[in-house]
TORVEX-525870 format. One record per atom (N, C-alpha, C): residue number from 0; residue in three letters; atom name; x, y, z. Coordinates in nm, 2 decimals, m for minus. Layout:
N
  seq  type  atom      c1      c2      c3
  NUM   ALA    CA       X       Y       Z
...
//
This chain:
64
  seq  type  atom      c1      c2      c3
    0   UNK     N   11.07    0.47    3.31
    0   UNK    CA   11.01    0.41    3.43
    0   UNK     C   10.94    0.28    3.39
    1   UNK     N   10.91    0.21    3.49
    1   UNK    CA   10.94    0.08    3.45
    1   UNK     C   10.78    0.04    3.51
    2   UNK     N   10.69   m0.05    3.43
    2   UNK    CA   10.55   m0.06    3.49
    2   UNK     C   10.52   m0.09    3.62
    3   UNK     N   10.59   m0.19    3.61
    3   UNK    CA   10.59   m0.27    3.77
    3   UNK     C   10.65   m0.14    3.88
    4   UNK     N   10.68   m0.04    3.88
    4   UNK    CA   10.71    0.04    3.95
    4   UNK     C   10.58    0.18    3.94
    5   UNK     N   10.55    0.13    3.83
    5   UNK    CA   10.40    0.24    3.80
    5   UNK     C   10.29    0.19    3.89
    6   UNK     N   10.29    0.04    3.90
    6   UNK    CA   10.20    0.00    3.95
    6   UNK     C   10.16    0.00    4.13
    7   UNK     N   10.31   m0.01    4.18
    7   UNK    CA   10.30   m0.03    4.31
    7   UNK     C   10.28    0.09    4.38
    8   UNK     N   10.27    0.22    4.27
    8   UNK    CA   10.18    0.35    4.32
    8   UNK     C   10.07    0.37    4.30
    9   UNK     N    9.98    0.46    4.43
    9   UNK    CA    9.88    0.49    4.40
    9   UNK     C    9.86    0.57    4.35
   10   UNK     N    9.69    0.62    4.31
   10   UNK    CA    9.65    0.72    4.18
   10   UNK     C    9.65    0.83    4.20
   11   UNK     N    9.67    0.88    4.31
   11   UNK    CA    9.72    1.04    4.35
   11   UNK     C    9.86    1.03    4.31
   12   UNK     N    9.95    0.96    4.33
   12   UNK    CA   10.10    0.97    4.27
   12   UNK     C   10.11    0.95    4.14
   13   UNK     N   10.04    0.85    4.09
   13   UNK    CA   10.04    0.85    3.97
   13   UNK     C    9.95    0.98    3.85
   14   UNK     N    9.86    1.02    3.93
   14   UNK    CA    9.81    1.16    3.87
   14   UNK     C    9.94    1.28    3.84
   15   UNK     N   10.03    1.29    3.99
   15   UNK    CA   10.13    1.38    4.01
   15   UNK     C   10.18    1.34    3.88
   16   UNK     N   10.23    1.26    3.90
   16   UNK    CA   10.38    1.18    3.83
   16   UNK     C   10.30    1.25    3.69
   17   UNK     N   10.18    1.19    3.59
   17   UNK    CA   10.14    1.22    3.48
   17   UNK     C   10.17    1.35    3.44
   18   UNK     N   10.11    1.47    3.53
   18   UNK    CA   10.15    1.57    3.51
   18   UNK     C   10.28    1.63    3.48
   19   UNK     N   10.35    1.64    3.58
   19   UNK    CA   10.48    1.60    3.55
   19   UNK     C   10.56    1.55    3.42
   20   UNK     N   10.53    1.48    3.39
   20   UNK    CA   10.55    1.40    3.25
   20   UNK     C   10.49    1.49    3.11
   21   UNK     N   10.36    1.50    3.14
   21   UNK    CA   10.33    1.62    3.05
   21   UNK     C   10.37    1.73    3.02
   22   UNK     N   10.47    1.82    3.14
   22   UNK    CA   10.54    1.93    3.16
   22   UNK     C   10.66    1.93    3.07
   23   UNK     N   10.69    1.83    3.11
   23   UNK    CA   10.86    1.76    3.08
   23   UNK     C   10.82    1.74    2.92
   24   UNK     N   10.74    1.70    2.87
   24   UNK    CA   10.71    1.72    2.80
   24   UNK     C   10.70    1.77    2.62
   25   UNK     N   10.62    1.90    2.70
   25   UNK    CA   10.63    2.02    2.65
   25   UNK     C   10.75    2.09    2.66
   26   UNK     N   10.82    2.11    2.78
   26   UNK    CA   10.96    2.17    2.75
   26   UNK     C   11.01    2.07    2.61
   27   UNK     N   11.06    1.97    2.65
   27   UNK    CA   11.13    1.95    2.55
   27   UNK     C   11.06    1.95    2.39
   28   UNK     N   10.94    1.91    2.38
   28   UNK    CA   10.90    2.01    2.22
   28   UNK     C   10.95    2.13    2.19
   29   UNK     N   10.95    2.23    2.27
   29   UNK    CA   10.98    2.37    2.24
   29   UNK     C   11.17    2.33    2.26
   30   UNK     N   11.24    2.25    2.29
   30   UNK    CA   11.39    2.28    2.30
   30   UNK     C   11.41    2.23    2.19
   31   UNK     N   11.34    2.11    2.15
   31   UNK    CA   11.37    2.03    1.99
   31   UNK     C   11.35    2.17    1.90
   32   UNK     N   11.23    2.18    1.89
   32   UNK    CA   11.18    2.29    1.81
   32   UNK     C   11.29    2.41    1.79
   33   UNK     N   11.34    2.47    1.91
   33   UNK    CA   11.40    2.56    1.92
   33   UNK     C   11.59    2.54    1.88
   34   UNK     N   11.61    2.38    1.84
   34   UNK    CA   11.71    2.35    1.82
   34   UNK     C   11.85    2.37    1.94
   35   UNK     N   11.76    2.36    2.06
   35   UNK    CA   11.82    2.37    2.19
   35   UNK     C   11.86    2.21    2.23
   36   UNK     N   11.87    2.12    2.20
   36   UNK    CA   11.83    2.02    2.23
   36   UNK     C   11.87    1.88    2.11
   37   UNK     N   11.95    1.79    2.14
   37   UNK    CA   11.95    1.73    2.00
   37   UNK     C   11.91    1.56    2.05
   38   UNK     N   11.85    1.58    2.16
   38   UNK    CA   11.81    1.42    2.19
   38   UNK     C   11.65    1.41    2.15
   39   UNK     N   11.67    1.38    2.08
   39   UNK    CA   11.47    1.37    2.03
   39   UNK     C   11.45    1.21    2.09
   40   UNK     N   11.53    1.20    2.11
   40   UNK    CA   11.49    0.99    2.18
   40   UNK     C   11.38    1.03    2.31
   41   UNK     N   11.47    1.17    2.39
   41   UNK    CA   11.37    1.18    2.51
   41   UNK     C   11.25    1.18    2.48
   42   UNK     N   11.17    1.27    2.38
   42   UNK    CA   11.04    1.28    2.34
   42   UNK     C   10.96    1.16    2.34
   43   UNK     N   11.05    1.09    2.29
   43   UNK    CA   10.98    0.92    2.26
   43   UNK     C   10.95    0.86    2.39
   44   UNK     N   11.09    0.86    2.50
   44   UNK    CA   11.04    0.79    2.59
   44   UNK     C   10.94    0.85    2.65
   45   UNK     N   10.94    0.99    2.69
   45   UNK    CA   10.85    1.09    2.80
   45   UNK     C   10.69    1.00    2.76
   46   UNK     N   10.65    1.05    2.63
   46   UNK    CA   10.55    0.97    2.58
   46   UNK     C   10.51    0.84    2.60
   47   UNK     N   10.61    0.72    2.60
   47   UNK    CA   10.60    0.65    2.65
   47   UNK     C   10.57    0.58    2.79
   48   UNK     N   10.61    0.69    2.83
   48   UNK    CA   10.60    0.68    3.02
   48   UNK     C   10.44    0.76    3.01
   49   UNK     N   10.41    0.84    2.96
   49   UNK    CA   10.25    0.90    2.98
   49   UNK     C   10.18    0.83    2.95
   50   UNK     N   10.24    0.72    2.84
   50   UNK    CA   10.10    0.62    2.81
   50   UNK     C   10.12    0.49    2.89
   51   UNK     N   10.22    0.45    2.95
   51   UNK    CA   10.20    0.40    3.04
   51   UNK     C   10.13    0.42    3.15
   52   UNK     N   10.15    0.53    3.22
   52   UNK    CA   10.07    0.56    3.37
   52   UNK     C    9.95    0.60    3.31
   53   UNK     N    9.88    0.64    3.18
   53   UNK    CA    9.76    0.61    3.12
   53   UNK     C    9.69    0.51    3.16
   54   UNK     N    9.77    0.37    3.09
   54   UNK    CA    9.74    0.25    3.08
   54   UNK     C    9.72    0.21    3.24
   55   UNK     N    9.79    0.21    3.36
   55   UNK    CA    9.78    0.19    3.47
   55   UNK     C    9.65    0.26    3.57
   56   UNK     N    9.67    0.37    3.47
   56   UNK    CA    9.53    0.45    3.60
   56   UNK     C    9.37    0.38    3.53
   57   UNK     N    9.40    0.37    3.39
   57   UNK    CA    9.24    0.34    3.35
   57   UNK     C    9.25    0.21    3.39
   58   UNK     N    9.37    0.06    3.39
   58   UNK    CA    9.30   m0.06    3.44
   58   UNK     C    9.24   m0.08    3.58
   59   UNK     N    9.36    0.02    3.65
   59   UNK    CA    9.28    0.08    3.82
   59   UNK     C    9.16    0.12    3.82
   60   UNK     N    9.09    0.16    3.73
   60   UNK    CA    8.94    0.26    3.75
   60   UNK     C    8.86    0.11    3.67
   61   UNK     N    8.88    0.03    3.57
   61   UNK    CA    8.82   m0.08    3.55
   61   UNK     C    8.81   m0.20    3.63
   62   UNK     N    8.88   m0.16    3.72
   62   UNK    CA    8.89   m0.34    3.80
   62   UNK     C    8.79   m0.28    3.93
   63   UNK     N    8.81   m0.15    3.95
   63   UNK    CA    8.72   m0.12    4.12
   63   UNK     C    8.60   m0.13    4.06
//
């Protein structure tokens, strides 16, 4: 997911959305782990998308 699309939501969606992402997550640790699974790239992005909507909700809570 793409910032500029992180951004033009608000922080209730973007709370959802986080969670979500956290979920997604954890499944896929346990399918790597479990050798269910051979795309470990997902891991990288999921993470990446959580520290993005990170990065979005805390510059939101600095600028109000």
């Amino acid at each position: 997911m793409k910032a500029q699309e992180l951004r033009n939501k608000n922080p209730e969606e973007l709370k959802r959305l986080l969670q979500e992402k956290r979920v997604e997550l954890c499944k896929t640790r346990f399918d790597i782990k479990a050798n269910q699974t051979r795309d470990n790239q997902s891991q990288k992005r999921i993470k990446k998308d959580v520290a993005r909507i990170l990065t979005i909700l805390n510059s939101n809570n600095k600028s109000k």
